[in-house]
Backbone as a ProteinNet text record, in pm:
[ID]
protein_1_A
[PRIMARY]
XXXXXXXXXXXXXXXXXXXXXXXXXXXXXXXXXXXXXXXXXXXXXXXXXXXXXXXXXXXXXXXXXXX
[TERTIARY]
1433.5	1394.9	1453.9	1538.8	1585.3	1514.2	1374.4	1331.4	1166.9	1195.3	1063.1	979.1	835.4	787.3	707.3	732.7	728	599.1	591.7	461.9	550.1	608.4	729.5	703.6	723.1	702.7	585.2	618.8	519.8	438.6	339.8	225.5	305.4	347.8	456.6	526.5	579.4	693.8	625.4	503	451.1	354.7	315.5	247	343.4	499	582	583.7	528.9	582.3	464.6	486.1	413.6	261.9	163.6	10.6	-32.7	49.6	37.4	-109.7	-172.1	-280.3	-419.4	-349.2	-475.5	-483	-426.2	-382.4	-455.2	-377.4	-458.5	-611.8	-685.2	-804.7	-851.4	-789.6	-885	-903.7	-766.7	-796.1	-857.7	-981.3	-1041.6	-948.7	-824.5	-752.2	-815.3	-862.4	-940.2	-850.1	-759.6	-595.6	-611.7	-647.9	-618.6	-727.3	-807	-916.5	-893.9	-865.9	-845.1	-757.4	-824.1	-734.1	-642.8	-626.3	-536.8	-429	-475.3	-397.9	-243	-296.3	-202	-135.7	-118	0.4	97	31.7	107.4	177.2	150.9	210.4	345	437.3	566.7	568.7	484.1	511.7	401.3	280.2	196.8	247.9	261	274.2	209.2	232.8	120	115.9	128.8	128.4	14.7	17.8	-14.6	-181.2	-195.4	-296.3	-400.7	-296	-391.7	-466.9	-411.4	-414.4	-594.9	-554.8	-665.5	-764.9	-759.1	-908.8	-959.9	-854.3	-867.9	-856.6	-721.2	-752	-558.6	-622.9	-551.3	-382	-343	-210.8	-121.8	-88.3	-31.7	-63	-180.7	-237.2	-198.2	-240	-231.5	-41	50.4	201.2	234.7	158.6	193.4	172.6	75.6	13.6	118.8	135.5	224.4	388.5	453.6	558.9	561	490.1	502.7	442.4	394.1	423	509.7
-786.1	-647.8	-559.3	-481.1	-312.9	-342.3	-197.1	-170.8	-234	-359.3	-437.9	-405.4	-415.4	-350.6	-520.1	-482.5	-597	-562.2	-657.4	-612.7	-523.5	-465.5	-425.9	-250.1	-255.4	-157.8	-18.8	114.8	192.4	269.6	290.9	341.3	481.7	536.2	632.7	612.5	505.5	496.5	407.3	325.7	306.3	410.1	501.1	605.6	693.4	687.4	765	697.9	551.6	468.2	503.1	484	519.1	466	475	429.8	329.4	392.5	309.5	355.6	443.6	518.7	467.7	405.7	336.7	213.5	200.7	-27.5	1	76.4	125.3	93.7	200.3	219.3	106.5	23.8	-122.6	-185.7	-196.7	-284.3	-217	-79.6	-93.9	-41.1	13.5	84.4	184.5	179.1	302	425.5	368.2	461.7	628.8	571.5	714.5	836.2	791.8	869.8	936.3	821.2	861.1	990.8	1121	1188.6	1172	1050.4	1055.9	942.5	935.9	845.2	889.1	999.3	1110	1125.6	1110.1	1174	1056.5	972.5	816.3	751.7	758.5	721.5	687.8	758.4	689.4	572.7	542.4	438.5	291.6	354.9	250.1	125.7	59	-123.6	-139.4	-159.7	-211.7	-351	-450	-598	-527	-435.2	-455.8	-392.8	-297.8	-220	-340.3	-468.2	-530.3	-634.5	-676.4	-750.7	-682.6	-561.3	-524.2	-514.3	-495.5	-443.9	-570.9	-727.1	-789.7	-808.6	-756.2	-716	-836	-862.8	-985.2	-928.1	-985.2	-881.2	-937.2	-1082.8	-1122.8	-1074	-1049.3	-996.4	-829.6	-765.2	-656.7	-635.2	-687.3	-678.2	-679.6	-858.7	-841.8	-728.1	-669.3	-558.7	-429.4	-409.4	-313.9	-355.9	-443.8	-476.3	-440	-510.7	-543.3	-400.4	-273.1	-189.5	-71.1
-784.5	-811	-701.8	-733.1	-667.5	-503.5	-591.3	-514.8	-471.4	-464	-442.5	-311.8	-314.8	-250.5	-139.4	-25.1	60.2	191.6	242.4	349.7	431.8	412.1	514.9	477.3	416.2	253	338.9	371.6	391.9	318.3	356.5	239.9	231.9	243.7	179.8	105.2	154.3	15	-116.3	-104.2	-205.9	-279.8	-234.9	-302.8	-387.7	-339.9	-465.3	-613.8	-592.4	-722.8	-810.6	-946	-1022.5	-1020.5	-1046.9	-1038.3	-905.3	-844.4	-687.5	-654.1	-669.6	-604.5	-662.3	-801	-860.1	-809.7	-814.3	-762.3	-618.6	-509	-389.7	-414.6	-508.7	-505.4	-538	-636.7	-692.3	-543.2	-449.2	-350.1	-231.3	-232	-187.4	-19.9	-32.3	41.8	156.9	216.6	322	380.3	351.4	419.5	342.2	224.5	108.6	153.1	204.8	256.7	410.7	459.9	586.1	694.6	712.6	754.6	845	964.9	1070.2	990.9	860	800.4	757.8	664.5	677.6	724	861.1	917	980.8	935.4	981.5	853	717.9	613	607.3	690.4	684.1	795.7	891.5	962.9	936.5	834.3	816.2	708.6	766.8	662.6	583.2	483.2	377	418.9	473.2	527.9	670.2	746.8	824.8	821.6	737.5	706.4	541.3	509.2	454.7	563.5	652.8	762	828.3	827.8	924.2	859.1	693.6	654	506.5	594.4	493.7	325.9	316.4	181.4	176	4.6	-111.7	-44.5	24.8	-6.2	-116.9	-102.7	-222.9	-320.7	-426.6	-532.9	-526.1	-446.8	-413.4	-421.2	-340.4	-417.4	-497.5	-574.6	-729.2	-829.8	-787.6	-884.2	-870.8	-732.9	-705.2	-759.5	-716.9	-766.9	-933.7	-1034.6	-1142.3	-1256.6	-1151	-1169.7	-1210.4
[MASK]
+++++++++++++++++++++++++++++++++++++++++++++++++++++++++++++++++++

């Protein structure tokens, strides 16, 4: 896939893809809320921000990828 989305992958650039924001919300994402979050979105990991708040990341890619 192109543009596959990897733990590497920033919550910026996965919020442009289509229904990213819902998949987010299933997994329970705290980022979307978060105001100092905001302003970090181009440097936050999605690998690293599942890491911290325990969340599926494998599952959580698949969903996003296959999006």
């Amino acid at each position: 896939m192109q543009n596959e989305i990897t733990e590497n992958t920033t919550l910026a650039k996965i919020l442009k893809t289509p229904n990213a924001k819902e998949i987010l919300k299933k997994y329970n994402l705290p980022c979307l809320q978060c105001p100092m979050a905001a302003y970090e979105m181009g440097v936050l990991e999605i690998g690293k921000i599942a890491k911290m708040y325990n969340i599926d990341i494998k599952g959580l890619l698949n969903e996003l990828n296959q999006n």
